[in-house]
TILOTOR-586214 format. One record per residue (C-alpha): residue number from 0; x, y, z. Coordinates in nm, 2 decimals, padded with zeros to 4 digits, always signed. Layout:
NUM / X / Y / Z
...
This chain:
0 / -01.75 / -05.09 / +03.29
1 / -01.86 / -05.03 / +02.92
2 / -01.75 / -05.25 / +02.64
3 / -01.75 / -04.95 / +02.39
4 / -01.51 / -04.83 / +02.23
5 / -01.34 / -04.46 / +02.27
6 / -01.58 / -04.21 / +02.18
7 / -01.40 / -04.07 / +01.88
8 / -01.63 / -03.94 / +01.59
9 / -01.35 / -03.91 / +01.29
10 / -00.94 / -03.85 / +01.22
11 / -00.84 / -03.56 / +01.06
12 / -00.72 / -03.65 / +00.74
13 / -00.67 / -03.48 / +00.38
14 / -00.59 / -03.06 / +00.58
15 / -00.29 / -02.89 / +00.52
16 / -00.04 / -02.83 / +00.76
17 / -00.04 / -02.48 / +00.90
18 / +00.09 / -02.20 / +00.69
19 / +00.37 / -02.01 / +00.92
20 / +00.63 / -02.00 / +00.99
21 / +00.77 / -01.92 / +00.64
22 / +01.08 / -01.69 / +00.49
23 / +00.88 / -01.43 / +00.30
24 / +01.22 / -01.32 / +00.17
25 / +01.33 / -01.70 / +00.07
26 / +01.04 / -01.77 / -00.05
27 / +00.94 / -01.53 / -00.33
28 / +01.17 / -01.54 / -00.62
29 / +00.99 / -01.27 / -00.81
30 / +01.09 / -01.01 / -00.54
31 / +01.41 / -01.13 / -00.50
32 / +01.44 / -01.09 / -00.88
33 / +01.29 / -00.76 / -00.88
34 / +01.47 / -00.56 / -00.60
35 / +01.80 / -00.71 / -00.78
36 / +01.73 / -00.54 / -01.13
37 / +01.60 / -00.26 / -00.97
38 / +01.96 / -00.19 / -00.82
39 / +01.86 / -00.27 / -00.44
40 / +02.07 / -00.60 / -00.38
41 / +02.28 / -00.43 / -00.16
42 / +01.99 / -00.42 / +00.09
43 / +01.96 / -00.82 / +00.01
44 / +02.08 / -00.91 / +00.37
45 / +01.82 / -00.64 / +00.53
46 / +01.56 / -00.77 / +00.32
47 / +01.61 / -01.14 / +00.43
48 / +01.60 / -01.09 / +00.77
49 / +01.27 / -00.93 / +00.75
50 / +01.07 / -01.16 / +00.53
51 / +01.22 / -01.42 / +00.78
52 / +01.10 / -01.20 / +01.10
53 / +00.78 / -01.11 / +00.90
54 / +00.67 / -01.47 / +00.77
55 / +00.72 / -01.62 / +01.13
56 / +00.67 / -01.39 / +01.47
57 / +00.48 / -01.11 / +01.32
58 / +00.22 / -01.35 / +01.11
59 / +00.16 / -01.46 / +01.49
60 / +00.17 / -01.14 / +01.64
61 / -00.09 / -01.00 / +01.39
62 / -00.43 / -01.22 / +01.45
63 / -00.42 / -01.04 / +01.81
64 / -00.33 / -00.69 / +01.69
65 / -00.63 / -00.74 / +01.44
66 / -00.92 / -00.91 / +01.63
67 / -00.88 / -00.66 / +01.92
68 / -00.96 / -00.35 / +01.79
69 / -00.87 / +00.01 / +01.89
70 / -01.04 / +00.18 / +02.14
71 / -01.11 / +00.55 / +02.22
72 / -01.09 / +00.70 / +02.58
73 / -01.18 / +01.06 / +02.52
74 / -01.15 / +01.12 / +02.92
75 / -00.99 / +00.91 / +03.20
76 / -01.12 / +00.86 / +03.54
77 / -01.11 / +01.16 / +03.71
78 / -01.30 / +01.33 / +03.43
79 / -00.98 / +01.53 / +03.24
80 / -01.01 / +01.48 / +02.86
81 / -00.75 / +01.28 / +02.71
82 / -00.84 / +01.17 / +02.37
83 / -00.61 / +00.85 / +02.39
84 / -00.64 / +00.55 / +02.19
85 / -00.57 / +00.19 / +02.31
86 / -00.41 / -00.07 / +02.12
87 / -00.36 / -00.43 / +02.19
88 / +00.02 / -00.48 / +02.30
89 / +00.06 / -00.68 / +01.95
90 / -00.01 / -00.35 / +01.77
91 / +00.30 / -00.17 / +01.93
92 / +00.53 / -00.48 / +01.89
93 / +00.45 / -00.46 / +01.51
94 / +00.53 / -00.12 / +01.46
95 / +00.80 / -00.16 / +01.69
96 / +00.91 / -00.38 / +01.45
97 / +00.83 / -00.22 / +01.11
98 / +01.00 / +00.12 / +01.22
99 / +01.32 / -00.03 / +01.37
100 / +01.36 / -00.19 / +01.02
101 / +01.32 / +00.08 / +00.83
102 / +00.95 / +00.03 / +00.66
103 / +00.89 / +00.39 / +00.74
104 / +01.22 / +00.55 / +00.75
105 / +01.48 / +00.38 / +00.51
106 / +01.44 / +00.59 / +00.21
107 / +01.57 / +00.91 / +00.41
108 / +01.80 / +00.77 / +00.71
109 / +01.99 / +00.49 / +00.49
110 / +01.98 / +00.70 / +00.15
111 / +02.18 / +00.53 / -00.06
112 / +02.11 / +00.43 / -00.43
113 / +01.79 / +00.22 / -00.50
114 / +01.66 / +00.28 / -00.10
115 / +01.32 / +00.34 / -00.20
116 / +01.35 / +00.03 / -00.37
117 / +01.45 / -00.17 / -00.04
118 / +01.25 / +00.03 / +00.13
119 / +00.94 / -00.03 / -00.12
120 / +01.02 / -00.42 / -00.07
121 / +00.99 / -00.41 / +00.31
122 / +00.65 / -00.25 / +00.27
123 / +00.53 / -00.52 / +00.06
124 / +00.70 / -00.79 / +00.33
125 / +00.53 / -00.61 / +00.60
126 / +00.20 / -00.57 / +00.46
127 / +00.13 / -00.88 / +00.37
128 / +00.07 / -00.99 / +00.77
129 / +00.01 / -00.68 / +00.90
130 / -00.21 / -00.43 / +00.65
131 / -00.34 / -00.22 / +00.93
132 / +00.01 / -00.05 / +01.08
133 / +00.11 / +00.00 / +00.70
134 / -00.08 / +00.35 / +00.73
135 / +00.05 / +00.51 / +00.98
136 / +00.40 / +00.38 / +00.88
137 / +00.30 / +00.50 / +00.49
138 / +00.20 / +00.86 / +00.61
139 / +00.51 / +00.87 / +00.82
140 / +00.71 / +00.80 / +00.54
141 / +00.61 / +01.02 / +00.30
142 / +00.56 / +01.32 / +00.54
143 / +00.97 / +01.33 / +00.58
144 / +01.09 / +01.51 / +00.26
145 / +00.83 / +01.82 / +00.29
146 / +00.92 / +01.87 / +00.67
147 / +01.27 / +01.87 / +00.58
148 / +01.19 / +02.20 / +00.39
149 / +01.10 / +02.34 / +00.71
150 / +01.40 / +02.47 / +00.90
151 / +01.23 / +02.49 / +01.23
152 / +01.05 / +02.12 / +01.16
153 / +01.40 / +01.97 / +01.15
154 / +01.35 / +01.79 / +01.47
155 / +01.05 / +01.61 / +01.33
156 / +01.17 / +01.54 / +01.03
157 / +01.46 / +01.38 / +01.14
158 / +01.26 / +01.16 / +01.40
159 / +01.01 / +01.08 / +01.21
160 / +01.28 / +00.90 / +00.98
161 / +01.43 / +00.77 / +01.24
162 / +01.42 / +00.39 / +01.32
163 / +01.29 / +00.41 / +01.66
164 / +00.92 / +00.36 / +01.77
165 / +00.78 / +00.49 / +02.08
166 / +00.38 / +00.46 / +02.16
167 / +00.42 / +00.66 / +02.46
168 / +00.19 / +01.00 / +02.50
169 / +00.48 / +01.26 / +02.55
170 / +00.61 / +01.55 / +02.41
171 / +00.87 / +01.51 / +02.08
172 / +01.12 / +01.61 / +02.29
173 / +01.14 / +01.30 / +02.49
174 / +01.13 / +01.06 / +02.21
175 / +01.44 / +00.91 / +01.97
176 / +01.14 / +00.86 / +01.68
177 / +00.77 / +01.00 / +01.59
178 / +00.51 / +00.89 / +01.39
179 / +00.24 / +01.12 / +01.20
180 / -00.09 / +01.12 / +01.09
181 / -00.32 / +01.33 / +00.82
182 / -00.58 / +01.51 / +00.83
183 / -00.76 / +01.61 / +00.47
184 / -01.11 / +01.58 / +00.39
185 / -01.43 / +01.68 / +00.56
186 / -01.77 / +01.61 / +00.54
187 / -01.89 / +01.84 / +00.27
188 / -01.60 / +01.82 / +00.05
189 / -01.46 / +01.48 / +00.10
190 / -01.18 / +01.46 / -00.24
191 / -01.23 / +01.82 / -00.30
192 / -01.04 / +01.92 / -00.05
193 / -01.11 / +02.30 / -00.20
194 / -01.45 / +02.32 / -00.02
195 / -01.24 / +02.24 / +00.37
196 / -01.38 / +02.52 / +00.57
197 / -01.16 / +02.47 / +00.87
198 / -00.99 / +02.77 / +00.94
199 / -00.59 / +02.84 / +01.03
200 / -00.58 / +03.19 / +01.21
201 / -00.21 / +03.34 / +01.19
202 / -00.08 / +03.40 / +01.52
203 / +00.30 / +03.45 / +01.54
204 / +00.62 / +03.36 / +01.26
205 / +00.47 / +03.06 / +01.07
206 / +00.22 / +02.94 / +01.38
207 / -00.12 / +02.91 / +01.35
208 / -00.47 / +02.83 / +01.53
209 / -00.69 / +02.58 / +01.42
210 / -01.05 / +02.57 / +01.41
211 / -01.29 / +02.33 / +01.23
212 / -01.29 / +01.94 / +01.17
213 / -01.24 / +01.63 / +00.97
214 / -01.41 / +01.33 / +00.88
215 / -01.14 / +01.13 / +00.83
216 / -00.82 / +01.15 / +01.07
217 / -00.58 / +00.91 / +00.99
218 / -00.37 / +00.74 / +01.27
219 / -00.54 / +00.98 / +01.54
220 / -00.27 / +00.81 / +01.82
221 / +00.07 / +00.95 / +01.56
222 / +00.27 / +01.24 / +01.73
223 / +00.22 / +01.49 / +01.48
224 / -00.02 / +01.52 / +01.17
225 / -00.02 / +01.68 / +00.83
226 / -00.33 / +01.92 / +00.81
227 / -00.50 / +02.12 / +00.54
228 / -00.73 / +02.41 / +00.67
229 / -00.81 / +02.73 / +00.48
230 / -00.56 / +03.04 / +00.60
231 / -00.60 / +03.40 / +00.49
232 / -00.39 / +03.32 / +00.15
233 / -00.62 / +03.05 / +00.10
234 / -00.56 / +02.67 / +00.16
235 / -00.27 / +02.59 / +00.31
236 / -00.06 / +02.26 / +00.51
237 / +00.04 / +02.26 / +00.85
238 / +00.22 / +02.08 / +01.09
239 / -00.03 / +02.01 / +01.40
240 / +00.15 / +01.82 / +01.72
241 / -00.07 / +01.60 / +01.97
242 / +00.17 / +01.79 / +02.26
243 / +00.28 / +02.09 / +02.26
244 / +00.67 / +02.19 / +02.33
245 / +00.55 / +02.26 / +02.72
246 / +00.40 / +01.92 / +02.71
247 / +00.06 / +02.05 / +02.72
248 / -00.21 / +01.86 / +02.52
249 / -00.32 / +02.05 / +02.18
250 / -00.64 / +02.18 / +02.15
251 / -00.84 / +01.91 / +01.94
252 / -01.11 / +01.61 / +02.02
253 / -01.16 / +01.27 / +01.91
254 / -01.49 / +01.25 / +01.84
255 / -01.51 / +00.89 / +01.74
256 / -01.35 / +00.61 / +01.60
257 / -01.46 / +00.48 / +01.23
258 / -01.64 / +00.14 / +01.22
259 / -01.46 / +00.03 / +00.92
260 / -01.53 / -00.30 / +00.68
261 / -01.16 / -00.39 / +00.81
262 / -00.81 / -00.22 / +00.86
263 / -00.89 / -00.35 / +01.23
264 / -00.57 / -00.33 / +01.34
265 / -00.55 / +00.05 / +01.24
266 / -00.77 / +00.36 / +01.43
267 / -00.93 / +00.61 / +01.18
268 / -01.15 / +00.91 / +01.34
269 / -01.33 / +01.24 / +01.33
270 / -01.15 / +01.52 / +01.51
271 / -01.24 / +01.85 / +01.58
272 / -01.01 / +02.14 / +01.62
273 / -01.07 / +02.39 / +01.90
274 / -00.78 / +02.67 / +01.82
275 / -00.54 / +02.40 / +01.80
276 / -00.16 / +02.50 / +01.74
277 / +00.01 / +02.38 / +01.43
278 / +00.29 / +02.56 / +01.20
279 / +00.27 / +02.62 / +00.78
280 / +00.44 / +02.41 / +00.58
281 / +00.51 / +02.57 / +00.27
282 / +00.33 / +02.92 / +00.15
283 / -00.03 / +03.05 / +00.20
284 / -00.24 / +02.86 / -00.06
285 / +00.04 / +02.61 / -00.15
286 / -00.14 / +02.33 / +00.05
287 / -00.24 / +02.14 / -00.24
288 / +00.10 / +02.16 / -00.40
289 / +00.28 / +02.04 / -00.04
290 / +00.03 / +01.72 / -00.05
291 / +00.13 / +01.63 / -00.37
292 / +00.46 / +01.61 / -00.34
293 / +00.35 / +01.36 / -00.08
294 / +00.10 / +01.15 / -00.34
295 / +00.39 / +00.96 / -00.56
296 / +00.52 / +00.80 / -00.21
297 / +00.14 / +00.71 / -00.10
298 / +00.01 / +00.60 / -00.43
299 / +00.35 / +00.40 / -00.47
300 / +00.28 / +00.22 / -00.10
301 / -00.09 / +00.17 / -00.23
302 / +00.02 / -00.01 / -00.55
303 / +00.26 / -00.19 / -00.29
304 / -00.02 / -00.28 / -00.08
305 / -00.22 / -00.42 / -00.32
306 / +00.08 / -00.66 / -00.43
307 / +00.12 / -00.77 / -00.09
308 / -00.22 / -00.87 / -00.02
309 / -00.22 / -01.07 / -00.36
310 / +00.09 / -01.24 / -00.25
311 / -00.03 / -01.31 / +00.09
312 / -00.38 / -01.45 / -00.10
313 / -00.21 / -01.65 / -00.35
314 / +00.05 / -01.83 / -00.09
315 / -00.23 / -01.90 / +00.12
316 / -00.41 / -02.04 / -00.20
317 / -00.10 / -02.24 / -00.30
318 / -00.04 / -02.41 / +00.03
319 / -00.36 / -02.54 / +00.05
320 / -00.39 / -02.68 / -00.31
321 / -00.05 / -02.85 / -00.25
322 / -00.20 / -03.05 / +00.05
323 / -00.58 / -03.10 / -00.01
324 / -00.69 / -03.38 / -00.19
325 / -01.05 / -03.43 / -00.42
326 / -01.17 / -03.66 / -00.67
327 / -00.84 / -03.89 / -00.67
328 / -00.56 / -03.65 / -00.66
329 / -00.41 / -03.28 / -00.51
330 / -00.60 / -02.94 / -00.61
331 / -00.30 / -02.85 / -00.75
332 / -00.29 / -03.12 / -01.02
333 / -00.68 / -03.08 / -01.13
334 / -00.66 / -02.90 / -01.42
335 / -00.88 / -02.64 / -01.39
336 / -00.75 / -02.53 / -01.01
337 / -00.39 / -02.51 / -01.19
338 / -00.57 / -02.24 / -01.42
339 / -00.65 / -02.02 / -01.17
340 / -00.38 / -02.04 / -00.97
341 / -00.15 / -02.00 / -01.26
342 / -00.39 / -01.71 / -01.36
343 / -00.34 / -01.55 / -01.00
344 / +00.00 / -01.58 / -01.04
345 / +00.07 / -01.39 / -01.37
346 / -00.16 / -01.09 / -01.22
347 / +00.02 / -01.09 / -00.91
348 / +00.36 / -01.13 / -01.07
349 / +00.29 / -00.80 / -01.29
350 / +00.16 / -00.59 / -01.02
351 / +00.48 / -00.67 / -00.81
352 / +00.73 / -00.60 / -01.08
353 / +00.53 / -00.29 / -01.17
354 / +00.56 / -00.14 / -00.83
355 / +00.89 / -00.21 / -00.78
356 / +01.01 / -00.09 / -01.14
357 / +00.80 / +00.29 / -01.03
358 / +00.98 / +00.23 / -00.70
359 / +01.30 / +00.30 / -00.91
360 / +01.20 / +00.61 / -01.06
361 / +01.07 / +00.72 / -00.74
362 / +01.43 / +00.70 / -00.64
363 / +01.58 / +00.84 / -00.93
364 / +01.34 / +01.14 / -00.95
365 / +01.55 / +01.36 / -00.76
366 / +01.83 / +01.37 / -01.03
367 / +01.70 / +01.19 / -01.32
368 / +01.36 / +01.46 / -01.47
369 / +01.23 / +01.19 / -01.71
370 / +01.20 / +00.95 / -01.40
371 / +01.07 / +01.21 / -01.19
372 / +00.82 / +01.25 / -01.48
373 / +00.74 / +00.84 / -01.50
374 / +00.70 / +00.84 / -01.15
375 / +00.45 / +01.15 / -01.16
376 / +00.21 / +00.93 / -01.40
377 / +00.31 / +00.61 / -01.37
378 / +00.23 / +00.60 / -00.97
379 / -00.15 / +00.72 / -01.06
380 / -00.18 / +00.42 / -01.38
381 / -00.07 / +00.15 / -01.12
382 / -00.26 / +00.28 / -00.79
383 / -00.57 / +00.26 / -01.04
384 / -00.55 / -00.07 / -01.17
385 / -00.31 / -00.27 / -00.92
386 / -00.55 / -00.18 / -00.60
387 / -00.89 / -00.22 / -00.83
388 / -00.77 / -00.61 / -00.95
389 / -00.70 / -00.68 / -00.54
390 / -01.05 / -00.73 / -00.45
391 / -01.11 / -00.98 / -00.69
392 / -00.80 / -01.15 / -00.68
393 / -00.82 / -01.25 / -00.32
394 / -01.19 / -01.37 / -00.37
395 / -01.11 / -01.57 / -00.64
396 / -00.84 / -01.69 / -00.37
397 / -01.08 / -01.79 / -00.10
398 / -01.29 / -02.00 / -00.33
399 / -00.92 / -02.21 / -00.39
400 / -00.96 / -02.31 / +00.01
401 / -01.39 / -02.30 / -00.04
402 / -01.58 / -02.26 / +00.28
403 / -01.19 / -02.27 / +00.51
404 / -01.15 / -01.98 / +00.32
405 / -01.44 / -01.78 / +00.45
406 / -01.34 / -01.80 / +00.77
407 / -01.09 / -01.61 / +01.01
408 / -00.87 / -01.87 / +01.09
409 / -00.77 / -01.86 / +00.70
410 / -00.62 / -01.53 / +00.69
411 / -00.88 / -01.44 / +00.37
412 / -01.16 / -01.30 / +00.54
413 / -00.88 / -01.06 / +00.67
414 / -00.73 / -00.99 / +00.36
415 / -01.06 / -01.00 / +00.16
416 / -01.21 / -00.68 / +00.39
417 / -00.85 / -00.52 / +00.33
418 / -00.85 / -00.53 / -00.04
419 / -01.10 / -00.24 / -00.11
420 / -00.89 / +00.00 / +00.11
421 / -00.63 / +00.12 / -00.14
422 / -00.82 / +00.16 / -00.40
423 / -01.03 / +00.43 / -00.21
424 / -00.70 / +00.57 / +00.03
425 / -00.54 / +00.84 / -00.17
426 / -00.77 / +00.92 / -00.44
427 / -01.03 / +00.65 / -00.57
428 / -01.01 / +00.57 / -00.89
429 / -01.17 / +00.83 / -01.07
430 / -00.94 / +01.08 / -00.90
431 / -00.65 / +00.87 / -01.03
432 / -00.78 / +00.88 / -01.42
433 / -00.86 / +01.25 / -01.38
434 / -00.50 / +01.25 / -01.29
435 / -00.36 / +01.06 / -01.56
436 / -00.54 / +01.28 / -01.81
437 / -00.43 / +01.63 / -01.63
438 / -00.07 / +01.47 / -01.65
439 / -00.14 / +01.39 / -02.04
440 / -00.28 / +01.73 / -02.12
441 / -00.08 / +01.93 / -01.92
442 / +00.28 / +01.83 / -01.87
443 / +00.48 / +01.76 / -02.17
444 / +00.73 / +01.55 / -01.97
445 / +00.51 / +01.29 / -01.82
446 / +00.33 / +01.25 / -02.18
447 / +00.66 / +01.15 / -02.30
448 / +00.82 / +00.97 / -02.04
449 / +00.51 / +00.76 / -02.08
450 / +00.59 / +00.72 / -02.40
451 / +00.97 / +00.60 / -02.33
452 / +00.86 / +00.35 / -02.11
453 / +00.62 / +00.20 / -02.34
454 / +00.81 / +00.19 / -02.66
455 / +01.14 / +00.08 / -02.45
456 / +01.01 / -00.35 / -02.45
457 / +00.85 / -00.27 / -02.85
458 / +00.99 / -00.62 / -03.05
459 / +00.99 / -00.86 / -02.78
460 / +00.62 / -00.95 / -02.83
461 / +00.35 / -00.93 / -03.09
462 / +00.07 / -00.83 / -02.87
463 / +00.24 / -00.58 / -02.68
464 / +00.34 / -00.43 / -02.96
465 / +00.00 / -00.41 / -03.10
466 / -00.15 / -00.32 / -02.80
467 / +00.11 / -00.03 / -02.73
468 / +00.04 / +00.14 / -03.12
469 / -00.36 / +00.27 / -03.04
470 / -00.21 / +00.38 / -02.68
471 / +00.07 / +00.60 / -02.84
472 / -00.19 / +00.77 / -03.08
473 / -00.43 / +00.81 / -02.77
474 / -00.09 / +01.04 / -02.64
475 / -00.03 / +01.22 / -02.95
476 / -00.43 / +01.28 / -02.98
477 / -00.41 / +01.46 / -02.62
478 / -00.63 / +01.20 / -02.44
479 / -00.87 / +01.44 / -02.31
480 / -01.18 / +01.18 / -02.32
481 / -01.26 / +01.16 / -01.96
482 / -01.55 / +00.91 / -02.03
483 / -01.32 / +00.65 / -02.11
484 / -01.05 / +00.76 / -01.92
485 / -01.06 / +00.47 / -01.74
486 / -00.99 / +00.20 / -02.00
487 / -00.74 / +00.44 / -02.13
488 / -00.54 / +00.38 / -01.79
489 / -00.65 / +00.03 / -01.75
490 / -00.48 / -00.05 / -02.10
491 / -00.19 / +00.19 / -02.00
492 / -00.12 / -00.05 / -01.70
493 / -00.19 / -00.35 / -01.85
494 / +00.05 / -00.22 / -02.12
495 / +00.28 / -00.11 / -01.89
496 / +00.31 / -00.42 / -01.68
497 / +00.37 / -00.63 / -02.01
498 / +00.69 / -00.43 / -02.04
499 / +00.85 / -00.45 / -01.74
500 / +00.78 / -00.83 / -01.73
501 / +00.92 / -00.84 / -02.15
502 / +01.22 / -00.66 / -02.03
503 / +01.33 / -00.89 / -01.72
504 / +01.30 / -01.17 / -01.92
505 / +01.06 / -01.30 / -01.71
506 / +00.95 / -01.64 / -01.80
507 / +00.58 / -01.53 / -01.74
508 / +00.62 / -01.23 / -01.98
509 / +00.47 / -01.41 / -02.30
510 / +00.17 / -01.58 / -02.10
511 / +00.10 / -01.26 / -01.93
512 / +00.10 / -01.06 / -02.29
513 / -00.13 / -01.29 / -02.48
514 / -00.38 / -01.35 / -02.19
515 / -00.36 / -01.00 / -02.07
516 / -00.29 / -00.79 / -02.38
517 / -00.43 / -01.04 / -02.66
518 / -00.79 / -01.18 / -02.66
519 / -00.71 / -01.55 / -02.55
520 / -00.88 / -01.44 / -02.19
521 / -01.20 / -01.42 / -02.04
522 / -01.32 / -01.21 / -01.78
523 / -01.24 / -01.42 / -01.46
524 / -00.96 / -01.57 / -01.33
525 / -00.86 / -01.88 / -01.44
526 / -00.95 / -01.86 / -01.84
527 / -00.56 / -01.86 / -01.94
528 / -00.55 / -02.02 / -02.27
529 / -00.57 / -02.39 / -02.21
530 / -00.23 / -02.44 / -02.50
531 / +00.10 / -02.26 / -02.47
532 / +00.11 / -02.19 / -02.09
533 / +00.30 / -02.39 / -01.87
534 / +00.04 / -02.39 / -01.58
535 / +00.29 / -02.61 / -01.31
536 / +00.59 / -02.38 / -01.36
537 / +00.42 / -02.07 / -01.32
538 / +00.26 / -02.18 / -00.96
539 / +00.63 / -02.31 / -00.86
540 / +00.70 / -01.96 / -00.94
541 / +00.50 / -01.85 / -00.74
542 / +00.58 / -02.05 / -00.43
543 / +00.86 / -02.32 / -00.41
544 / +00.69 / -02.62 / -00.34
């Protein structure tokens, strides 16, 4: 019998506890501030019991539905082709989720005033576990209003807002809710969608057959997707089901499924179409013009995105200042560590407000034309700069947990390979700034809407105010410089951010201005001005201790 003692190397001292489960909704007071002066605190008690839900069983469910990644099966055993794609049970459970509680389908089956405010906020919940099932949720959501055009797409536009989910591989018919995917660029064109070469031969009424490919189709599993393909009138949007209405399979292939730096949880693919069905949406050559009414809700979810993915960074961060010790004391008491968080915080803070305040004009564009205008521009200015800052927000947030936060059990690697992904979805970013100068040039009522919204916080702060005088003789001038277009929109946003934060009364408004707007700033993250900011109340902001 040995005299030794137990063979115990070490205790586990100075680690924080675990992260979930939290209240999402509880715990974030700048959302809860936001959807209430953006007119959405009616959908308070919805929005609670998803950042509840969110924070707690689908932070859990998500490491699954992420690690385990789709897979194709073009044919099953018997040799037929069936092009399926197989998730992870997790994956299901999450959309389950996200679609019974209206992330895809608020805005159009609960449409009262300020729901793509609420329905904004439970994108931003949602996305900050899950990332990957925010894009076929996002493309679901915005396909609604354009197939609601379409008399004889009634059925799908109704089910697609619908809040019911079902995975299942079955005609329309049999299903209470459908999901869809898109299908835009190719290989030789990729954002200049002009140069597509697939075909759509007319057939009979407002039917078509397909022929041709894509390089990226999104959400290849969906029901239904959105397809642009060059018809006799030139290019042109269609409709293209997975089944047919005899329950047939359409005539397409998955060729493969992208091997993507993350979005795990999520299938991308190439297809090719082999005289596959699908029905016009819109006119002959008006495919551009049917997409676009499509980009302000993408470009808003992006900006959305982005914001979630900061939060979900800077909470992680937070946490683990709060309960890691070094040199004598918590992270979150060392002075410089309180910088950067408090640094994180005021860039997170704006991006969230921002989104939330385009949200509302989103909303109000259908009867209100100088929102409708604001939201035109405004959703390209913040999809440029709120989803180019993500990427080296959440870095800067990994080195706040050093080496824990390189790996997976962190969360950050997850959110770190998300964080490029918006900022290339939808447009990268030189397609947004081309936008923003189109929009400047070429529509009167975006130019001055622009110029509203800017000169509606002018007084409350000195460097807003001289920040916002170059930018409104930059308007008048025509802005046409495309070589500096972007730090014309980075400045817009910046600019534009300062205001919504100067008009809440936020009490993060004035160091956001100065650091963001003035020159006391450097070019990373935690260089706030070291007099003047109140580091400690800005990270209790950001997360109740």
């Amino acid at each position: 019998m040995s005299d030794l003692p137990p063979f115990e190397t070490h205790v586990v001292v100075n680690q924080p506890p675990g992260f979930a489960p939290r209240d999402l909704w509880a715990d974030d007071v700048v959302l809860r501030e936001a959807v209430r002066r953006e007119g959405a605190q009616a959908f308070a008690p919805r929005l609670a019991e998803y950042g509840g839900l969110a924070g707690d069983a689908l932070y859990a469910l998500s490491f699954d539905a992420h690690r385990d990644r789709p897979r194709l099966r073009t044919h099953d055993a018997f040799g037929r082709r069936v092009d399926l794609v197989e998730f992870h049970p997790n994956y299901h459970a999450l959309m389950r989720a996200a679609v019974e509680h209206g992330v895809a389908g608020l805005s159009w089956h609960d449409a009262r005033p300020a729901a793509h405010v609420a329905r904004a906020a439970l994108s931003y919940l949602h996305h900050q576990v899950e990332p990957g099932t925010s894009c076929p949720l996002t493309m679901t959501h915005a396909a609604v209003p354009v197939l609601r055009r379409e008399p004889a797409l009634r059925e799908w536009a109704e089910k697609a807002a619908a809040p019911h989910y079902d995975g299942r591989d079955v005609p329309i018919a049999e299903k209470a809710g459908v999901t869809l995917g898109m299908g835009m660029t190719e290989k030789q064109g990729g954002s200049d969608v002009r140069a597509n070469t697939t075909t759509a031969t007319p057939l009979a009424g407002d039917e078509y057959a397909l022929v041709g490919h894509k390089w990226f189709f999104s959400a290849p599993m969906s029901d239904g997707f959105l397809v642009l393909a060059q018809a006799p009138g030139g290019l042109s949007c269609f409709l293209m089901p997975r089944r047919l209405p005899d329950g047939s399979r359409n005539a397409f292939r998955l060729v493969r499924l992208k091997d993507k730096l993350g979005d795990w949880s999520n299938a991308s693919s190439e297809v090719e179409f082999t005289g596959a069905r699908a029905w016009r949406i819109g006119g002959e050559g008006r495919g551009i013009a049917t997409i676009l009414e499509m980009v302000m809700l993408t470009r808003l979810d992006c900006m959305l995105g982005s914001a979630a993915l900061m939060r979900m960074a800077l909470a992680q961060a937070v946490h683990h200042c709060r309960h890691r010790a070094a040199f004598g004391k918590p992270l979150v008491e060392q002075p410089l560590m309180r910088n950067v968080l408090a640094d994180l915080a005021l860039e997170w803070e704006a991006a969230l407000a921002f989104s939330l305040r385009v949200a509302r004009a989103v909303d109000a564009a259908p009867h209100d034309p100088r929102e409708a205008a604001f939201a035109r521009i405004a959703t390209a200015i913040g999809k440029y700069w709120i989803c180019k800052r993500a990427p080296a927000f959440v870095n800067e947030a990994q080195e706040c947990l050093g080496g824990a936060g390189y790996v997976e059990e962190s969360l950050l690697p997850r959110l770190y390979r998300q964080a490029p992904l918006n900022s290339i979805w939808e447009g990268s970013g030189n397609i947004q700034c081309l936008d923003v100068l189109r929009a400047l040039s070429r529509e009167p009522a975006a130019r001055e809407a622009l110029r509203h919204e800017l000169e509606s916080a002018s007084g409350r702060d000195t460097d807003h105010d001289m920040a916002v005088l170059p930018l409104l003789a930059e308007l008048d001038g025509g802005a046409t410089d495309e070589a500096g277009a972007r730090s014309l929109v980075e400045w817009l946003a910046l600019a534009l951010q300062a205001g919504v934060l100067l008009r809440a009364g936020s009490p993060v408004a004035a160091a956001f201005s100065r650091s963001r707007l003035g020159t006391a700033h450097g070019l990373a993250f935690g260089t706030l001005p070291t007099t003047g900011v109140d580091f400690a109340a800005i990270i209790e902001r950001a997360l109740p201790a």
